[in-house]
C-alpha positions in Angstrom: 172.6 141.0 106.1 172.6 144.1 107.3 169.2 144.9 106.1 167.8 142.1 107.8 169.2 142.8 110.9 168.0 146.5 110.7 164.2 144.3 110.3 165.1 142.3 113.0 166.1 145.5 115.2 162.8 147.4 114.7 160.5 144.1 115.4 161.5 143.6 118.5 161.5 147.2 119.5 157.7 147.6 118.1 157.0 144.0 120.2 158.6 145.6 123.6 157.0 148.8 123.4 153.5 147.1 122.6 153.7 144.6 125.4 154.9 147.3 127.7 151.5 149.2 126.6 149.4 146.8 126.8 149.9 145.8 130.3 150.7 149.5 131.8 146.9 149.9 130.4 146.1 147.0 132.1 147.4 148.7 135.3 145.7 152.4 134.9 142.3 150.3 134.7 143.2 148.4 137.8 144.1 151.1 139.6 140.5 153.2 138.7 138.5 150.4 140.1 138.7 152.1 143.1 137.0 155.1 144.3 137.4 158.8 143.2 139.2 161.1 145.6 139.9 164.7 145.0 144.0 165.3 145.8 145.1 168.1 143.3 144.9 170.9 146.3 147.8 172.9 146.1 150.3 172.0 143.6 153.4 173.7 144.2 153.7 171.7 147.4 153.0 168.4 145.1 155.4 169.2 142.9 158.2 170.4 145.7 157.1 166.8 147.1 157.7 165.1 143.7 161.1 166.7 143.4 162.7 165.8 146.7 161.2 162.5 147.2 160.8 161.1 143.9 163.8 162.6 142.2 166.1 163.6 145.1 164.8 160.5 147.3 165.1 162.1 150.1 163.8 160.2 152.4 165.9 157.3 151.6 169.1 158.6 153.5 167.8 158.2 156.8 169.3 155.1 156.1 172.8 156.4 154.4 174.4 153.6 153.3 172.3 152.0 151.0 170.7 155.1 150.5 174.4 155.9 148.3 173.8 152.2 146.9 170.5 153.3 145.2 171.4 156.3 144.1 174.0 154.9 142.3 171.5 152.5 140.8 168.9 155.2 140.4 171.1 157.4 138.6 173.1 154.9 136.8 169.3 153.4 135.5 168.4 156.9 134.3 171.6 158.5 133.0 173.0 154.8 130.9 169.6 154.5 129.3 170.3 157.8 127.7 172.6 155.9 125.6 169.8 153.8 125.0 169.0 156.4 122.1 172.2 156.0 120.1 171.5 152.2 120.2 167.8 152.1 118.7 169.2 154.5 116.3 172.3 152.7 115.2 169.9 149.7 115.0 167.3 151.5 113.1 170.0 153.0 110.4 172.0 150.4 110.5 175.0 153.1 112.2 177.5 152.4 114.7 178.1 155.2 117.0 176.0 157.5 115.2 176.5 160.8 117.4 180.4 160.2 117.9 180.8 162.6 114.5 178.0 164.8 116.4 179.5 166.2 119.4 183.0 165.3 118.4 185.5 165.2 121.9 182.2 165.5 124.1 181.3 161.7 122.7 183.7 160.3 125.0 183.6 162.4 128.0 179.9 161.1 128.0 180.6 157.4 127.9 183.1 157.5 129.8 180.7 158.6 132.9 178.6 156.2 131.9 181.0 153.9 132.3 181.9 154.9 135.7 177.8 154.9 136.3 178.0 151.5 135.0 180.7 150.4 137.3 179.1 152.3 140.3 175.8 150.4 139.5 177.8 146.8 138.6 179.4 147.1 142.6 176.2 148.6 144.2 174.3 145.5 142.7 176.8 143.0 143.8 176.7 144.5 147.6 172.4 144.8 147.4 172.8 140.6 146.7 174.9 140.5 149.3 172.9 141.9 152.1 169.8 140.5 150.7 171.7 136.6 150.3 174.3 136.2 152.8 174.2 139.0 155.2 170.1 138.2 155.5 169.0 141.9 156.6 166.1 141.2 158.6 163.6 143.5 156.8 164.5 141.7 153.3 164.2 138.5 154.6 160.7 138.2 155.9 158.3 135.4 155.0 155.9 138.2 152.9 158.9 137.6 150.6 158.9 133.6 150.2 158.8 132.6 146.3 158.3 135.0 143.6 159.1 138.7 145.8 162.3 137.6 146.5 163.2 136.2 143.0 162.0 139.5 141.6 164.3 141.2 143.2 167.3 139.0 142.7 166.6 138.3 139.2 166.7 142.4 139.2 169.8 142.5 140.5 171.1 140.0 138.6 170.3 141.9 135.1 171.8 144.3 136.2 175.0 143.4 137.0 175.0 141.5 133.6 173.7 144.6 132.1 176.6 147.2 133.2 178.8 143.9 132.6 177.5 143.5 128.8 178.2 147.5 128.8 181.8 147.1 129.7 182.7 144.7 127.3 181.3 145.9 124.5 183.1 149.4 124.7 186.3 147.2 125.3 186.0 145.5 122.1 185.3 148.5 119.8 187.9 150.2 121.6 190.4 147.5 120.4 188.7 147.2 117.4 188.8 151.2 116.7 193.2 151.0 117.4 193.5 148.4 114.9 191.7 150.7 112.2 188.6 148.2 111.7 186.5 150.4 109.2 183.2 149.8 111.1 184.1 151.5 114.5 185.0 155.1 114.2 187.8 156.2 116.0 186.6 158.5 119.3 189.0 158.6 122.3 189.9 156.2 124.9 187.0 155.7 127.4 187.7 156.1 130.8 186.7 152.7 132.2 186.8 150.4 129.4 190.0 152.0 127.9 191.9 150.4 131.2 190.6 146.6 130.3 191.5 146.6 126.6 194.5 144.9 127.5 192.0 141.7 128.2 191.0 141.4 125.0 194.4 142.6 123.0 195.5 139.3 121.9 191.6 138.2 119.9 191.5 138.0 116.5 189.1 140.9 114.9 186.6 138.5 114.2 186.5 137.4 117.9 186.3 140.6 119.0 183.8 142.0 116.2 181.6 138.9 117.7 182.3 140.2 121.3 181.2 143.8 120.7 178.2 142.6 118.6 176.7 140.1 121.2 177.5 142.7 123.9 175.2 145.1 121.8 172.5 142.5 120.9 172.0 141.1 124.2 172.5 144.3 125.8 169.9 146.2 124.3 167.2 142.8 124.2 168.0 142.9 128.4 167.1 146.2 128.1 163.9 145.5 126.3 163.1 142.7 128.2 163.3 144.8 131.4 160.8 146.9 129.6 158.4 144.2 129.1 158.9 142.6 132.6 158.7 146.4 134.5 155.1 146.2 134.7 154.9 143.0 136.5 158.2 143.7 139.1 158.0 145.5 141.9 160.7 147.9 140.3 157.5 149.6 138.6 157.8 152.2 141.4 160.6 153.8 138.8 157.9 155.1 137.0 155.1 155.3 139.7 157.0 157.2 142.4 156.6 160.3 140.4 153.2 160.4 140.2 152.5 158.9 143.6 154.6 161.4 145.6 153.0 164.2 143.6 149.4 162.7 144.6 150.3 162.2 148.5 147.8 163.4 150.6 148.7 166.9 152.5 146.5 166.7 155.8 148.5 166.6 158.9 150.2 162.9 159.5 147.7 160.6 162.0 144.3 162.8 160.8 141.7 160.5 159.7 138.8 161.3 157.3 135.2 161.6 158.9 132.7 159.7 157.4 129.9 161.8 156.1 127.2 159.4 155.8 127.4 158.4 159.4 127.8 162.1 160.8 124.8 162.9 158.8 123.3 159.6 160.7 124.1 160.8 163.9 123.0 164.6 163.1 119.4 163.1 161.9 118.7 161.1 164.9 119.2 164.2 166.9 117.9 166.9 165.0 115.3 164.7 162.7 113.6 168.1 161.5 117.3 168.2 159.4 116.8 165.0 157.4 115.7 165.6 153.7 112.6 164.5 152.6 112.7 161.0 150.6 112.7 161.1 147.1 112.1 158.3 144.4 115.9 158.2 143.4 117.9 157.8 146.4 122.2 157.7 146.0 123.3 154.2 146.4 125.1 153.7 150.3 128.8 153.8 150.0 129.8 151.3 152.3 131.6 152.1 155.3 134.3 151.7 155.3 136.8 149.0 152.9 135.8 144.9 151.8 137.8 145.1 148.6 139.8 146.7 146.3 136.8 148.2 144.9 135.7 150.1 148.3 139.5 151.7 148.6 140.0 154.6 146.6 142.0 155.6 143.7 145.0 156.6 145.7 145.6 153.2 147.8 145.5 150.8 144.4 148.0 153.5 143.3 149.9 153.1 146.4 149.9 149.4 145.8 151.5 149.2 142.7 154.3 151.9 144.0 155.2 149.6 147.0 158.9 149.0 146.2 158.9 146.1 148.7 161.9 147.9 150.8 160.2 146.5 153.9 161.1 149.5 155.7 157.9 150.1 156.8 157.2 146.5 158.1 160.9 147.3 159.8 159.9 150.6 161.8 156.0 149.2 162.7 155.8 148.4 166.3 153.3 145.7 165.8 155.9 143.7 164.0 159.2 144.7 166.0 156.7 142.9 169.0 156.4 139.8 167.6 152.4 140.3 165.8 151.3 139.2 162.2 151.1 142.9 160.9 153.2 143.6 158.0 152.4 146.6 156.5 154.6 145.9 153.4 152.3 142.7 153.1 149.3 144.6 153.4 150.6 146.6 149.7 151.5 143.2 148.6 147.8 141.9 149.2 146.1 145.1 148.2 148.7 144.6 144.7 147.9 141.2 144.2 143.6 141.0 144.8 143.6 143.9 142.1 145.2 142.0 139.8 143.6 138.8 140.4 140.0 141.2 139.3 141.4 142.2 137.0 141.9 139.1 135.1 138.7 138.2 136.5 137.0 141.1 134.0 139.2 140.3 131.2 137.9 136.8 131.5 134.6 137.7 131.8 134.3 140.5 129.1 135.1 143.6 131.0 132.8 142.7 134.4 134.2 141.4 137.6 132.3 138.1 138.2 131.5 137.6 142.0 134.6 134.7 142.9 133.4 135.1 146.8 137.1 136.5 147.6 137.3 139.6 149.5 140.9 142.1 150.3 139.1 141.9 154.2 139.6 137.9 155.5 140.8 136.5 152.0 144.0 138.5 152.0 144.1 140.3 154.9 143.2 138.6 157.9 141.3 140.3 161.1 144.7 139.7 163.5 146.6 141.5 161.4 144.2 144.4 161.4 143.8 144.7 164.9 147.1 144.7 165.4 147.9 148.0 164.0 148.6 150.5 166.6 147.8 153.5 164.0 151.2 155.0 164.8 152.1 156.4 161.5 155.6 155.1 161.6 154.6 153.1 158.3 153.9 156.4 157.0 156.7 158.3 157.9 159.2 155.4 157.0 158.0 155.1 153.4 160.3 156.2 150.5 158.0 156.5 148.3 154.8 158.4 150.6 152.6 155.5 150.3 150.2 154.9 152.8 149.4 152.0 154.5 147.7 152.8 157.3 144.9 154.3 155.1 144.1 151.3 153.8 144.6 149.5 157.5 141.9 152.0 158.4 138.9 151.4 156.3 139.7 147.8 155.8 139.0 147.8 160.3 136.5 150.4 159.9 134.4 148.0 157.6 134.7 145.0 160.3 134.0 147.4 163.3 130.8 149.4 161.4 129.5 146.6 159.0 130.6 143.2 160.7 130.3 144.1 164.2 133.4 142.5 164.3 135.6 144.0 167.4 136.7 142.6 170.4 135.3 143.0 173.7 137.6 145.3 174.8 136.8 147.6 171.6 133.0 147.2 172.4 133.1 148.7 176.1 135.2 151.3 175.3 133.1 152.4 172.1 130.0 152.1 174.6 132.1 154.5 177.2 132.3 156.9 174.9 128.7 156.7 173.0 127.8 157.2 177.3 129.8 158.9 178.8 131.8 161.1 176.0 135.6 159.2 176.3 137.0 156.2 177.0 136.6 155.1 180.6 134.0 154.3 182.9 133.3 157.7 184.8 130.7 159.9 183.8 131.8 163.8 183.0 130.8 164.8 186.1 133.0 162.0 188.1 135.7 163.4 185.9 134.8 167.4 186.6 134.7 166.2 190.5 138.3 163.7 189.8 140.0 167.0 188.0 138.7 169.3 190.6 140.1 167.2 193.7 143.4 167.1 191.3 143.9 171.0 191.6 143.1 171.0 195.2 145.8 168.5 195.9 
């Protein structure tokens, strides 16, 4: 019996683990449909960034209190998966408690703060379904959320808490089990939160309680598992991608936006034409200007995408939003997420080439209002956790309806024609502006 469930143990390991591969390579060649782009510069300030963002979250606790919450979760996450190890190597060798011998009295100083992680993570759980469920926090509520987002995230919570719960019990049970001198479960001290409950479980038979502690561990580490196999499609991937996505952030100065090339070459050529090279035979192909799809963004935004933790609190600090307008720029990560998926099922249908399905990211998935309604403020920027970007991708999605649709208002079009004629915004000429500033300082 034993043997087979030592089989049993390592199948469904192998089957996790390959799943998980399968689609996290499914991922890493979604995300390189896009575009190269160049951001290893200086990498003692990406890994500074990576440290206290990704690791020390720092930018979380300008919103303390559930700042606390996640860190509990974040930490608990990390730290009670270490135990993880024990597990898949009691199931492996058919063990219980293999490093209990090991480290001797260290074995339970180390569960028991699990334990109190668990607990920490089992409460911070319960209140994040509260505020989400009952208290309805604005920012988690929105309709970018309807269906599957918000399910995600409850059914998160929900394993969780069933998780740390399964945790509890099972130390309970071989706790009792251990005082009554049942050969299987090695004797260690009393753990420090499940040594308070055993007087739950003090009247069971040993059979009941050996059935306890072993459904505890079976369904315990298949949750486990099964988280691993439904990370890749959960927004709760950012776990993993925050590390490299904070390391890759972009280190220009908040609010600067990249120059086109191809179009200051344009402009340059027209002027000077004795500067245009001389046609050749093989000419590059024209990079579009701008962003219609996924395809047109660069490496860096589809990466972004997938490390959107859905938070909302960059939708909560946009001004477009707080005033009532469509733009979300959480939903703009969600779109950007969900078209590169949807090609890339498209090129595993069609043996590894996208076939043309007349969608677009621009007008398919994000409409033109939304666009225009971004005020380019950076406050998406600056509120993200995580340093994704969503303005970037705002930018070159607008840039490709202003530069290859000729889609702008008309308000757009007579200030772009101010300045093509008169070098700014307005209507006066430089000179009416030298004479306006002059009669300023004579004032």
């Amino acid at each position: 019996m034993q043997v087979v469930q030592q089989i049993l143990f390592i199948v469904l390991v192998g089957v996790a683990v390959w799943f998980f591969t399968k689609k996290v390579k499914e991922i890493m060649r979604n995300i390189k449909l896009g575009r190269d782009e160049d951001l290893t510069d200086n990498p003692g300030e990406r890994w500074k960034n990576m440290a206290l963002i990704a690791l020390g979250q720092k930018k979380m606790f300008k919103k303390p209190i559930p700042a606390i919450l996640h860190l509990f979760v974040y930490a608990g996450f990390v730290i009670i998966n270490i135990e993880i190890i024990e597990i898949i190597l009691d199931g492996v060798l058919g063990q219980h408690r293999l490093f209990a011998p090991l480290i001797g009295g260290l074995y339970p100083i180390l569960i028991g703060c699990f334990e109190v992680l668990a607990a920490l993570v089992l409460i911070s759980c319960v209140i994040f379904l509260i505020r989400r469920n009952v208290l309805k926090v604005r920012r988690l509520n929105l309709k970018e959320l309807n269906g599957w987002p918000r399910n995600d995230a409850n059914l998160i919570l929900i394993t969780e808490v069933v998780l740390m719960s399964l945790f509890l019990m099972m130390n309970t049970a071989d706790l009792v089990l251990q005082s009554r001198g049942n050969p299987h479960y090695p004797v260690t001290d009393s753990f420090w939160i499940s040594g308070n409950l055993t007087g739950m479980f003090s009247g069971l038979s040993d059979g009941t309680l050996v059935a306890i502690e072993r459904i505890g561990w079976w369904l315990h580490i298949i949750g486990v598992l099964a988280f691993l196999c439904y990370l890749p499609f959960s927004k709760h991937l950012h776990i993993v991608l925050a590390f490299p996505n904070t390391w890759y952030m972009r280190l220009t100065q908040k609010g600067e936006m990249k120059n086109m090339q191809e179009i200051q070459n344009e402009v340059l050529y027209m002027m000077q034409p004795e500067l245009a090279p001389a046609p050749t035979g093989d000419q590059p192909a024209q990079q579009r200007f701008g962003a219609k799809d996924v395809n047109d963004l660069s490496w860096k935004n589809l990466l972004d995408a997938y490390s959107c933790t859905e938070c909302g609190r960059c939708t909560a600090a946009c001004p477009a939003n707080q005033t009532g307008k469509k733009l979300s720029p959480r939903k703009i990560m969600m779109d950007t997420r969900d078209r590169m998926e949807e090609m890339g099922k498209n090129i595993d249908a069609n043996g590894g080439t996208f076939a043309d399905d007349g969608k677009t990211l621009a007008h398919d998935y994000i409409t033109v209002e939304e666009l225009r309604a971004c005020t380019t403020c950076q406050a998406c920027v600056e509120a993200c956790p995580v340093g994704i970007d969503p303005l970037n991708i705002i930018v070159q999605l607008r840039r490709y309806l202003v530069m290859e649709e000729s889609n702008s208002p008309q308000e757009w079009n007579l200030m772009f024609g101010n300045i093509e004629n008169n070098m700014a915004p307005w209507k006066f000429s430089p000179d009416e502006r030298d004479k306006w500033a002059e009669e300023m300082n004579n004032a």
